[in-house]
Steps between C-alpha positions, in 0.01 A plus 500: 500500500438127625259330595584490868541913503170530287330304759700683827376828313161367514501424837616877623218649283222268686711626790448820469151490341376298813638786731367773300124302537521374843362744766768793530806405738769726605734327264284625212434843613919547537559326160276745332565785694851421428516472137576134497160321444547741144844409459401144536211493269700667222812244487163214510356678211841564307589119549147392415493750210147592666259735294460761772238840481671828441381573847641258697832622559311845640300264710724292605711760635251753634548404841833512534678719741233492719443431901493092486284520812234750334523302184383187683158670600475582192546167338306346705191721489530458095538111566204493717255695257607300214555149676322508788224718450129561744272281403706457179846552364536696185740213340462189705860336529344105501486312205185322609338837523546584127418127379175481689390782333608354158283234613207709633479366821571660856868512592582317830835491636679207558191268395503540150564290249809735347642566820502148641685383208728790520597357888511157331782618247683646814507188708590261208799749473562486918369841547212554777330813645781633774415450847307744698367635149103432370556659118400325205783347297374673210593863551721616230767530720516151621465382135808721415682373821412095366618613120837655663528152695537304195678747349791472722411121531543482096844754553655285768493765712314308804439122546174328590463537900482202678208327435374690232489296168805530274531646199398199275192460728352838463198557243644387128783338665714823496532829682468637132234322390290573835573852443388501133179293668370750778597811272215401200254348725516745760754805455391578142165468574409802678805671641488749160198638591628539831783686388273723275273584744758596706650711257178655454366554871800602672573843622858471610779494276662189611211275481466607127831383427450196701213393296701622160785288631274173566315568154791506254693214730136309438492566149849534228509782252481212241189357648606187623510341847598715813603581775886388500449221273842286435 
């Protein structure tokens, strides 16, 4: 494989590991429903030689064949109680959230210290908030969605937009090396024990395999650096 498929490979398994963690859309509940969110997630962990649970082909396929529409409740009742949560979420999705309490102080969105460096990575890449949206740049779904961006930056599979800085002006002077930058200070940092709490917590079958995809992406069998690595 070269380098520019190892890093296009890496940008469709932040793809689909964004959609699977972003609030349940249509698009998700017909890709699982259909059998092609599983079929998707196997070729990603074949390619990536991923160490995967027993379990998660079950899981991954346990909603297939069913109503798309019915699954999308579902999916997004289960996303709610684990993501969204009254007054609390069982796995809060914002990295802030988990470092504040490796810090032992109150997590505040936006304000903190983790977060507003998280939106300061994003803009030195050209990446804001999306208009008519008020979420926190550092949901694990938007720090997939940045990680894909360089990803296909580093493939050649997109260029820069206009006016947003070229390659050799991003963090470390390459789409690479900003990549490498944002996964250990931020990624690696706390998206793990996202993942396991996930795996943990959930109820529904999908969002098990979700998490066990995320996890071994995160994390090689051989220890080393993750998630789609070149």
């Amino acid at each position: 494989m070269t380098n520019n498929e190892t890093w296009a490979l890496t940008a469709v398994a932040c793809e689909l590991l964004a959609l699977s963690f972003r609030y349940p859309t249509a698009e998700l509940s017909k890709a699982v429903a259909s059998g092609e969110w599983a079929d998707a997630a196997k070729e990603i962990g074949a390619a990536l030689d991923l160490e995967l649970p027993e379990s998660f082909a079950a899981d991954a396929h346990a909603s297939a064949g069913a109503d798309p529409n019915a699954l999308l409740h579902v999916l997004r009742a289960e996303a709610t109680r684990l993501c969204v949560g009254a007054p609390e979420p069982v796995c809060s999705p914002y990295e802030g959230v988990w470092r504040a309490a490796d810090d032992a102080v109150q997590p505040l969105l936006f304000v903190n210290p983790h977060s507003m460096a998280v939106e300061r990575f994003c803009k030195s890449c050209g990446l804001g908030r999306p208009e008519g949206t008020n979420e926190p740049l550092d949901h694990v779904a938007t720090e997939l969605e940045l990680l894909q961006y360089l990803a296909m930056l580093e493939a050649g599979m997109v260029t820069a937009a206009e006016g947003s800085p070229a390659s050799e002006n991003l963090p470390g002077g390459s789409a690479a090396a900003a990549y490498g930058q944002f996964l250990t200070e931020h990624v690696l940092v706390w998206m793990p024990r996202f993942a396991a709490a996930v795996a943990k917590e959930a109820r529904l079958p999908f969002f098990r395999a979700a998490a066990a995809l995320l996890a071994a992406c995160l994390m090689r069998s051989d220890g080393d650096a993750a998630c789609c690595s070149a």
